[in-house]
N, C-alpha and C positions, 0 to 999 in steps of 0.2 A: 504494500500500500504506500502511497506515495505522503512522504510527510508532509504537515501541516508550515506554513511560510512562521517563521522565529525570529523574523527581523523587524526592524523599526521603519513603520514609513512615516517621512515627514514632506511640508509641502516641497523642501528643498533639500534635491540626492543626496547634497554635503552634510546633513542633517542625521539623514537615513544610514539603515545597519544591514545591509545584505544579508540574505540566507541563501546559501546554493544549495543548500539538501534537497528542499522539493523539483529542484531542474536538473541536476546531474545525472546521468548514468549509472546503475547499478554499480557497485565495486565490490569485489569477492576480497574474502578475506584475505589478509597477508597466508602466504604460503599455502592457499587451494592446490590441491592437484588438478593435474589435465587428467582429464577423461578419454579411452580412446576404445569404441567397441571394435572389431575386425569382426563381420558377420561372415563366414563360409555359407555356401550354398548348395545343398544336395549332396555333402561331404558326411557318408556314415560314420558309424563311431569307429569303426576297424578299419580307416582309409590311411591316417597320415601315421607315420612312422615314431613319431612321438604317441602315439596311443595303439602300436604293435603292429601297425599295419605296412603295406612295401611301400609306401610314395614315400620318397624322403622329400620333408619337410625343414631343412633347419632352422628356420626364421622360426616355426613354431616353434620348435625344442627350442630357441634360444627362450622366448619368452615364456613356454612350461619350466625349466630350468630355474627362472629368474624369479621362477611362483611358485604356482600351486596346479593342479590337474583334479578335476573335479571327475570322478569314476560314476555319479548317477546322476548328470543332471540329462533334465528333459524339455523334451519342444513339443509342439502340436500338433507333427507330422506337416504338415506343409508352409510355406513359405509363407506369405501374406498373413498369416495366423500367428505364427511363429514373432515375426515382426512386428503388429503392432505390441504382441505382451511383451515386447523387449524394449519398447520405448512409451509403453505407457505403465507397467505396471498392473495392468489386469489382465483378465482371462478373455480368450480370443472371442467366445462368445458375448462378454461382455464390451468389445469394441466393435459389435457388429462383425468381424471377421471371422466367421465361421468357415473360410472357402476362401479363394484370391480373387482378388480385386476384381477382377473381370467378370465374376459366374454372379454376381450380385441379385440379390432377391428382397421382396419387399417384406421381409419380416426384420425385426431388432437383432435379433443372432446372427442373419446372414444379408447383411443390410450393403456389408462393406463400407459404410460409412462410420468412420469412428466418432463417435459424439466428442465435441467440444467441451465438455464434462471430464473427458478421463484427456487429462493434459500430459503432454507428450517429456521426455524428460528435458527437451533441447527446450522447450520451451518457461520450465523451472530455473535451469540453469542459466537462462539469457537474463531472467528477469534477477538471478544470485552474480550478475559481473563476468559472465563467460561468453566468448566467443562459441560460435556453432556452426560447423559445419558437416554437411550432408553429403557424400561422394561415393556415386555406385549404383545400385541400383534400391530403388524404390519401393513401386509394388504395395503401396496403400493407398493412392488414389484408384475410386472406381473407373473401370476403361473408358466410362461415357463420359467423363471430367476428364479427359488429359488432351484434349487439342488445345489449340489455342486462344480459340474461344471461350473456352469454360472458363467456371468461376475456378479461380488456383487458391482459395482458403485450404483445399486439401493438398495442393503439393508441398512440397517440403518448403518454401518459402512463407507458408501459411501455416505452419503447425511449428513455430520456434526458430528454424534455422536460419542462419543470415546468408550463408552460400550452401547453392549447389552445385554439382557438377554429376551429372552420369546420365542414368537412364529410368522413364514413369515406370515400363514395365516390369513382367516378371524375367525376362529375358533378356539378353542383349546378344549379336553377332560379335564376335569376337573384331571381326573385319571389318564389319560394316556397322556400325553402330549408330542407332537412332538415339542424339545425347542432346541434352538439356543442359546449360550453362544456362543456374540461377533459375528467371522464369521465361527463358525464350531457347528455341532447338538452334544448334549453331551445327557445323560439320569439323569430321575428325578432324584433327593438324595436319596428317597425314594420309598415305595408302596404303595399304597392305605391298604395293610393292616395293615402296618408302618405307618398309619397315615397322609398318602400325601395325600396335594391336591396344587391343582395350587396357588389356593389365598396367602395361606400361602407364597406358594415358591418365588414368586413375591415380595410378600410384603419385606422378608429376604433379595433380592437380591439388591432390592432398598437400602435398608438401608446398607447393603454390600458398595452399591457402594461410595452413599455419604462418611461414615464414615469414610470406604480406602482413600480418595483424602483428607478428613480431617487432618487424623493424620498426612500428607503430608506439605500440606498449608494450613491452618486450615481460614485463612481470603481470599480465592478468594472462588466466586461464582457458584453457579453450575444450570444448566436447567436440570430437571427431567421430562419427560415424561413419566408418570404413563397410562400407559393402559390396560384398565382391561379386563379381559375375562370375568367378568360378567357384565349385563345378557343376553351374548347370547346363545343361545342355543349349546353343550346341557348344560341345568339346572341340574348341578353335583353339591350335597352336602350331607355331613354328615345329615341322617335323623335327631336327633335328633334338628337340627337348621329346618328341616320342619316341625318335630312337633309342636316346637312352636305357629304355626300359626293355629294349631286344632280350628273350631270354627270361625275363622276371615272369610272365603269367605265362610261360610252356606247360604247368602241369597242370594247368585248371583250376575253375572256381572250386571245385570242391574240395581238392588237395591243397587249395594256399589258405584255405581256411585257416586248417588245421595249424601250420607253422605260426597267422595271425593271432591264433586262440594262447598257444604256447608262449608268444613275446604278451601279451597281453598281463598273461599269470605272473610271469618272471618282470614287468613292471609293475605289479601291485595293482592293477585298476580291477581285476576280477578275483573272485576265490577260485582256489586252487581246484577244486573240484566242479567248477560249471564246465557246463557240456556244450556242445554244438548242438544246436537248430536243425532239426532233419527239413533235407530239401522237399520241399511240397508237402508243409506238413499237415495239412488235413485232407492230405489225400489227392489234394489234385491234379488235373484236372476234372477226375472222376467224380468227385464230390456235387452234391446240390445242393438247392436251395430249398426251404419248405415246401415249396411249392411246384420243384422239379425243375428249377430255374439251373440254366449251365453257369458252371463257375466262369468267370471272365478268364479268358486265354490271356488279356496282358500279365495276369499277374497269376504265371507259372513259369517253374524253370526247368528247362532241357537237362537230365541229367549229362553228364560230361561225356562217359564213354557212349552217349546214342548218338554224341556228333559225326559228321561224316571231317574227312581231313578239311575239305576249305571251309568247312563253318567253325572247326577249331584254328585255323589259320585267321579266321575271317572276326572269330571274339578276340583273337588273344591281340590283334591290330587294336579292334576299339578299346581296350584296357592300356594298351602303352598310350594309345593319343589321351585318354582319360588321365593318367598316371602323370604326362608330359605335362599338359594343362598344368593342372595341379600347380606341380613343381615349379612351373615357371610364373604363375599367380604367386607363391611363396618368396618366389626371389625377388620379384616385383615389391612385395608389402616388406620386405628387408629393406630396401632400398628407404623406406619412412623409417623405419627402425632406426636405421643410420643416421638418417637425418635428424632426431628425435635424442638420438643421444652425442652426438655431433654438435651439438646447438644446445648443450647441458639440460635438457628437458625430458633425457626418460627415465631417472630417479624418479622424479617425483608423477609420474605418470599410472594412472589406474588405469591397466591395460585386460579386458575382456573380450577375450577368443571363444568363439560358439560357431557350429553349423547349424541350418532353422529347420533342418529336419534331417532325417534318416538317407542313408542313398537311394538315389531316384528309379525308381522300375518303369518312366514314361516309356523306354524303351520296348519292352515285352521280351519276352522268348526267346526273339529269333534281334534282337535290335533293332536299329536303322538307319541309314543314308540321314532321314526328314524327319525329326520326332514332331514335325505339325501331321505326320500321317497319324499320329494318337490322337489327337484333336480330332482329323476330320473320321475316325474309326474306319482308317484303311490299315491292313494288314499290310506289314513288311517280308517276303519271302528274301531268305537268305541271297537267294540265286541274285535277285536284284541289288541289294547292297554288294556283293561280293564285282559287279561288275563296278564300280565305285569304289575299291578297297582302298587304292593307292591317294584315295583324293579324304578320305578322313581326317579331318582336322581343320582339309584347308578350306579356301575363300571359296568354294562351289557347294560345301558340303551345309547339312546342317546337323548335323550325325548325334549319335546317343547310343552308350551300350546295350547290353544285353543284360535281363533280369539274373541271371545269373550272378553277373560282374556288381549288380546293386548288394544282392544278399552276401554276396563273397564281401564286400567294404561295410557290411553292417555285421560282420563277425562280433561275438555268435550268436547274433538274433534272429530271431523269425521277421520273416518280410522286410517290408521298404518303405519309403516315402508314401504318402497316404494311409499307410496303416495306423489309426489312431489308439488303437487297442494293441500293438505290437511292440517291443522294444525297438525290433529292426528300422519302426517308423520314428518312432518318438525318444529314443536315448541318442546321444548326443556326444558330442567332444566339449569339454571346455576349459580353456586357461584363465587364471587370473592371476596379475601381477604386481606388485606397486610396492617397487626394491627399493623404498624410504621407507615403506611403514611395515611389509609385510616380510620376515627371513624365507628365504628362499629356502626350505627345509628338506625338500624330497620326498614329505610326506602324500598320499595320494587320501584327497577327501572325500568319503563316502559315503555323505551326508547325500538323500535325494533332495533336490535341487529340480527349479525349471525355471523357463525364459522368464515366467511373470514376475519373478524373483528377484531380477536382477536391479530393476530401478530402484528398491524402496534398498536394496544391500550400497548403490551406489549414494544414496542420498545421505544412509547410516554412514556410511566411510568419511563424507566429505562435513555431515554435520548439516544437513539441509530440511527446514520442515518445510513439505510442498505447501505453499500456496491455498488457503480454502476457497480461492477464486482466480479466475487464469484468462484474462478481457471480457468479466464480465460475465466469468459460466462458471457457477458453485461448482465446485470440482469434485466427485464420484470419490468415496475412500479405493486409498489402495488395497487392492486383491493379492497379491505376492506380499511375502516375508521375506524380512535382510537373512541372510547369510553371511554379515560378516565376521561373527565370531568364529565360524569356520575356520576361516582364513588363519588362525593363530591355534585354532585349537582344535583338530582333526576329532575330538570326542566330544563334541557337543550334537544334540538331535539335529536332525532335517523338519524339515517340513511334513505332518500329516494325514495330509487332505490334498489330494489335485484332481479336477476336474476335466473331461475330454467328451466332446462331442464334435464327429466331423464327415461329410461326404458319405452318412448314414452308419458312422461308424459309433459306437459309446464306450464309455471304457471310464472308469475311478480306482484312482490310487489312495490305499489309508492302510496307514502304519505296516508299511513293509507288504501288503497283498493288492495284486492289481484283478478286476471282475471285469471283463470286455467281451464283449456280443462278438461270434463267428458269424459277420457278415461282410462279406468285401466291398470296398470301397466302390463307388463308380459302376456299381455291378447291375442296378433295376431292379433288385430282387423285390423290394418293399415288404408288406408283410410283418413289418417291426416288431406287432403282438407276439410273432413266432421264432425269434432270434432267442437263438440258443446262450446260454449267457456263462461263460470259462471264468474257473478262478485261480490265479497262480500266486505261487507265495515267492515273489520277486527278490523279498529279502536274501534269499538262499538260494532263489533258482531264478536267475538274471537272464538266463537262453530260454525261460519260459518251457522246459521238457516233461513240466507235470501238473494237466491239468486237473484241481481237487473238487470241485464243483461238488461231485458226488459225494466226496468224503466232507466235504464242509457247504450242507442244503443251507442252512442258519444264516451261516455267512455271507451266502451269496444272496440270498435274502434280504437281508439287512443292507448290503453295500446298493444292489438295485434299488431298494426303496431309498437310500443316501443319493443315487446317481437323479433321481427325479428332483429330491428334493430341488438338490444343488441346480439342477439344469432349469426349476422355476426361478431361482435368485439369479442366473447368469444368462438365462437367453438361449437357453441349448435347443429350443424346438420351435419350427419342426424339422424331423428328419429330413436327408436329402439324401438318394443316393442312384441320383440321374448321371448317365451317363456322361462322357465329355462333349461327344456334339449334341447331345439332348440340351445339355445347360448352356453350351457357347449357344446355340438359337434360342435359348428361351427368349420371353416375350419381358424387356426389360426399357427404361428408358434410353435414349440411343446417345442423349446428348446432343441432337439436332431435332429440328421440327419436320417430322413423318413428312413424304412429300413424293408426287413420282417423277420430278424435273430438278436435279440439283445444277448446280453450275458451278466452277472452277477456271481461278486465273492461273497466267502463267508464275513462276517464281512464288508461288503462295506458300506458306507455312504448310510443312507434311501435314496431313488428315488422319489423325488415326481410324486403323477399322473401324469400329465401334460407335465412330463420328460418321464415318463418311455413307458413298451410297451403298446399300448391301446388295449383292450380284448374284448370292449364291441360289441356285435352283429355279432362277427364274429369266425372263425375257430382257434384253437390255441392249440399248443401243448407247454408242459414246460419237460424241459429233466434236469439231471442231473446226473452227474458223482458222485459217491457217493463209500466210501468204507468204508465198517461196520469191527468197527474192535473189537466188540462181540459181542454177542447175548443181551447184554441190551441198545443197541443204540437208542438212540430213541432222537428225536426235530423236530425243522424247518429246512424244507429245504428248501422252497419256499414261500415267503407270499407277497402279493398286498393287503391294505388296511385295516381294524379295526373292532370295533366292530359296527360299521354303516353300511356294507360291504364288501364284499373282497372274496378272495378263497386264499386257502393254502395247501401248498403240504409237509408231514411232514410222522415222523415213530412214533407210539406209541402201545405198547405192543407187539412189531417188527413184528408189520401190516405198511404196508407203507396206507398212509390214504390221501385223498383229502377232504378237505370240503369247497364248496359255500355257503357263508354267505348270503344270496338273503335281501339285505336291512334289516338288524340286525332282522327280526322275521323269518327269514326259512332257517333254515341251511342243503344241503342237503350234505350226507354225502356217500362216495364210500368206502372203506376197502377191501384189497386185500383178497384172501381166503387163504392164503400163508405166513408164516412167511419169514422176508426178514434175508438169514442166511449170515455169516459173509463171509464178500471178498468185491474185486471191483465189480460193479454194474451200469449198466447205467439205470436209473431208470424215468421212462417220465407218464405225467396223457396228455390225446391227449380227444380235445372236437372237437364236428365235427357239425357246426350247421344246423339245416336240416332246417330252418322257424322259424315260429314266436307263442310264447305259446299263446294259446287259452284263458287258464283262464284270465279274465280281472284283479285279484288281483293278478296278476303275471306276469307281463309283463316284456318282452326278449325274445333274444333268448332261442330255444331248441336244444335240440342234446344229445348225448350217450357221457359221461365222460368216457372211460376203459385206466385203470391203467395198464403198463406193465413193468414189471423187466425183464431186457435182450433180451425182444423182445418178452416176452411171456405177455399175455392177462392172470392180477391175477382177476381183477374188473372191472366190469361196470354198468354203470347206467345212463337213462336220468334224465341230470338237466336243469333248467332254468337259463339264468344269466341274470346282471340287462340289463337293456335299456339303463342307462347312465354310469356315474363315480362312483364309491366307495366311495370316501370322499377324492374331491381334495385337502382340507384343514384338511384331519387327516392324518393317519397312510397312509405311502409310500409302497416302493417295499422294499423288503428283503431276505438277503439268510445266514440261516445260523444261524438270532441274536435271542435273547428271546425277543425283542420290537415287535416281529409280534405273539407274542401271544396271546393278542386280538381278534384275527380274527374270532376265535372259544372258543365259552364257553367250547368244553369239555374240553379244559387246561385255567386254568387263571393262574397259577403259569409261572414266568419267563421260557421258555422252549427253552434254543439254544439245536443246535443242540452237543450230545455226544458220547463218545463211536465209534467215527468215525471221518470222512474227508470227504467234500465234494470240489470236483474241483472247479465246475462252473455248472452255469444251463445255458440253452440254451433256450429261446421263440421264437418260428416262428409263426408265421402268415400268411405265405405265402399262408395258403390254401392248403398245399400240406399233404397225410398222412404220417401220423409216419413211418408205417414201408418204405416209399420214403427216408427218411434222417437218420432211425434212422443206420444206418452206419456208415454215417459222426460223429453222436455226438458219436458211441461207440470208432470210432477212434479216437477224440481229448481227449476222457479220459484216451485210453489206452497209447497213446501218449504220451499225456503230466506226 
């Protein structure tokens, strides 16, 4: 609260007594420490070599070394959930995040919208004298709030921080990345053939920012949220950081287990007697559902020896390029290290390392080239990626391993990311450091711990009472407990109560026993009255190998009627557990106003999905006014989406050219028969969809693509397009820029459009054909 003015006024200044308290700036107290979170992404608990696993990590181990290594702490299973209880201090249901930012629904638990009520920690601490900044990726703004036009209360600029730098989504291309500097989209520094990659870029900008507020005020404090895009998919890195790894995953995910389980014991993070996770452990994919429902094929694994040689050649690739990532995301966030204690500032630094959930199973079975094909629920055949093997990692790909390689780095738990009733989903890695106040002892803390935890332990470290009010919005009590006496005293309790609801999944933790429904995430089964309901006593049995349900009826009893209780205080219902393109189409606000004519300028701000026009399964034509003003004109005129998907409407070798990117492996491609010669031009590609493709490894719509210049028919041809979104979280709508150059391998060079002028483009939707309107669009070019 701002204080009251303490000075004298008189009619005359010379008179008067100044008070600066009520105008100044918050000031942190002498000797505040920095804050610095490093969030990993899709990184299991058995991945980095500081927690047993093959990635060597040293930057981690320098700072587990310089700490402490927390053995049970826990997330929410997925990302967006995971993250807001790590910067607000509540439970994911309570910030509205029951789900990411994108699947948003109009109830309180899965709203995606964090109330203004549960205040973020950047936004505590700005208002206690710190600096704040946000770099990396996001992923709590809803997908229909991230253009440019939306209201930004929700992007990081609106919720505490004073810079940003990364990316809204859940994802980012390693290569190409759609990045936000503060509240406007800028483009990389560089290219991928210049030597970009994201890790690098990040890392730069963090140290950017600190540095900048240094040479400033070089003794106040700052909170950095470090969040990284790896490792989620895609798994984008300079090959030779995944050569390294030649050699390391030959025996298989089921065999490096076992070595990962063994370094795990001999550092202390497990007891000597937990067991490995049996692969497909409820049987399936044999198994059903109440109701005879098939278990979902993504989320089973290949035993090892049923591989044939190139789909063992073909997993053990995507594990070095997964492995490579990693390791060179690690050297990347050493490089802040350095700088951090280069610059005498990481004594006193409170440093907290955490992944926001369990490793990722987006992949399935068999992997993929495109994990947007898990989005649009197209199945990945080995045979396909393997013609792709040698392109893993890089600038074409958008690749993701195989289930397998998720369970093998979530050693030795059952399942993966999504699983919110599993350990494999929900246990986690975490460091904590802060070599002023904390000895580096080597002890490993075994205290159960979770993300929601972490703000009210950092507020207790630093001595901070939140706020009962945060501009203006009574603030929500906090839902996590500090942990900081951990930090010095390995034998103090954990936490006894934590709450999970997710993706129709349930699941409570109390006093050492977790009780979780056998239902798979994402799966349709519904039916909820009939979920079978596991009880493991996690204290003792951390791989989950015996479930007592039967032996303890009472318990399971009492912990279910505890899971309602809690889920009316926090927002847990209702259930969800719709598939992934069932919920990417659900019926949500879009962020633009409904309409079947949009229009677009050239050099505009990208569009995200979400915002822009939606194309999927239905009739659409794209028009544009265009005036070629030589014969070497040639770029983008039109592009929606990346190299995961998309279609784009462009001139080169002055063929006016459309290509469908059908889920980054099938590009099909239309070329007018006609050079396009120099003048105005109203130039439109009209798709008309007749039904549904037949082929099952292609599924969407069909229909006849014909290209016309001025109203004449240059090309045609039937294409398919996907079934779902393109890549809500990559590459947007474009007219005109070289960032939609991706879309299509046959140009990877930067390619705006030249040699010309394009007015605006026009998409309808309406269903009606081209030659119906194209009138209208040749009068607002001639017009304008």
């Amino acid at each position: 609260m701002t204080p009251e003015f303490s000075g004298r006024i008189e009619l005359d200044i010379r008179d008067s007594v100044p008070d600066w308290a009520p105008y100044l700036a918050p000031k942190a107290p002498d000797g505040a420490p920095n804050v610095v979170f490093v969030v990993w992404d899709d990184v299991g608990y058995g991945t980095m070599d500081c927690f047993g696993g093959p990635v060597r990590t040293p930057t981690m181990s320098r700072i587990a070394d310089a700490g402490v290594r927390y053995s049970n702490f826990h997330t929410t299973a997925l990302c967006s959930p995971t993250r807001a209880s790590l910067l607000t201090g509540r439970n994911a249901t309570s910030n509205g995040m029951a789900t990411i930012a994108e699947f948003s629904s109009g109830f309180p638990g899965i709203s995606t919208r964090i109330p203004f009520e549960n205040g973020f920690i950047s936004e505590v601490l700005l208002e206690h004298g710190y600096n704040t900044y946000c770099v990396g990726k996001w992923h709590l703004t809803p997908g229909e709030e991230t253009g440019m036009a939306a209201s930004k209360r929700r992007w990081p600029l609106g919720r505490g921080f004073e810079r940003f730098y990364g990316f809204l989504g859940g994802e980012s291309s390693g290569w190409y990345p759609d990045l936000i500097h503060d509240n406007h989209p800028v483009e990389p520094p560089a290219t991928p053939d210049e030597g970009y990659h994201i890790a690098q870029d990040l890392s730069d900008q963090a140290i950017r920012f600190i540095r900048d507020a240094k040479a400033v005020e070089p003794d106040k404090p700052f909170f950095l949220y470090f969040s990284l895009d790896a490792a989620h998919a895609p798994h984008h890195v300079f090959l030779e950081w995944a050569d390294r790894y030649k050699g390391t995953f030959d025996s298989g995910y089921e065999a490096i287990r076992e070595t990962i389980l063994a370094r795990q014991k001999e550092l202390g993070l497990l007891p000597q007697d937990t067991e490995l996770s049996g692969i497909n452990p409820h049987g399936e994919p044999g198994v059903t559902g109440p109701d005879g429902q098939p278990w979902p094929m993504l989320d089973t694994v290949r035993p090892w020896e049923s591989l044939g040689d190139d789909e063992k050649r073909l997993f053990i690739r995507m594990a070095e390029v997964f492995a490579g990532y990693v390791e060179y995301t690690d050297d990347q966030v050493g490089r802040v290290m350095d700088f951090l204690e280069s610059s005498g500032e990481l004594d006193n630094t409170i440093i907290v390392v955490v992944s926001d959930n369990g490793a990722s199973g987006e992949g399935g079975p068999n992997g993929t080239f495109n994990e947007w094909r898990f989005f649009n629920n197209v199945p990945t055949p080995t045979s396909l990626t393997l013609e792709h093997i040698d392109e893993l990692g890089g600038p074409k790909s958008y690749n993701h391993y195989n289930t397998g390689w998720a369970w093998a780095f979530d050693t030795p738990f059952p399942y993966w990311k999504r699983w919110a009733g599993y350990e494999g989903g929900i246990s986690d890695m975490c460091l904590v450091s802060w070599p002023a106040k904390v000895p580096a002892d080597g002890a490993v803390r075994p205290q159960y711990v979770h993300a929601v935890d972490v703000v009210p332990t950092i507020y207790d470290l630093i001595g901070i009472t939140p706020p009962s009010t945060i501009n203006g919005y009574d603030q929500r009590v906090l839902e996590g407990e500090s942990f900081a006496a951990s930090l010095t005293d390995p034998t103090v309790p954990g936490k006894r109560t934590q709450f999970y609801s997710m993706l129709g999944q349930r699941s409570l933790y109390e006093d050492g026993w977790l009780a979780c429904t056998m239902h798979p995430p994402l799966s349709g089964w519904g039916t909820f009255e009939q979920d079978v309901w596991e009880l493991y006593h996690v204290e003792v049995d951390r791989s989950q190998s015996t479930n007592l349900a039967d032996a303890e009826p009472e318990r399971v009893q009492a912990m279910v009627a505890r899971w309602f209780e809690l889920a009316e205080q926090y927002n847990g219902l209702p259930l969800d557990d719709r598939n992934a393109l069932e919920q990417m189409l659900a019926e949500r606000p879009s962020g633009t106003p409904a309409r079947d004519r949009y229009v677009y300028y050239p050099d505009c701000a990208s569009v995200p999905e979400q915002s822009a026009v939606a194309t999927a399964g239905r009739s659409y034509t794209i028009s544009a006014g265009v005036d070629v003003g030589s014969a070497d004109a040639e770029g983008v005129i039109f592009a929606q989406g990346g190299v995961a998907g998309g279609h784009s409407l462009f001139v080169q070798d002055q063929r006016l050219t459309y290509v469908f990117n059908w889920v980054g492996t099938h590009l099909q491609t239309i070329t007018a028969d006609r050079a396009l010669e120099p003048g105005p031009h109203v130039i439109t590609a009209e798709f008309v969809a007749q039904g549904r493709s037949e082929d099952p490894m292609m599924a969407g719509a069909k229909g006849p693509l014909t290209l016309y210049v001025d109203g004449e028919a240059v090309g045609s041809d039937t294409i398919v397009t996907q079934p779902g979104a393109f890549c809500l979280v990559g590459d947007g709508l474009c007219v005109g820029r070289d960032d939609a150059s991706p879309v299509s391998p046959s140009y990877t060079a930067p390619f705006a459009f030249t040699g010309g002028t394009i007015d605006k483009v026009v998409v309808d939707v309406s269903g009606e054909r081209y030659r119906d309107h194209e009138a209208e669009v040749r009068g607002w070019f001639i017009l304008d």
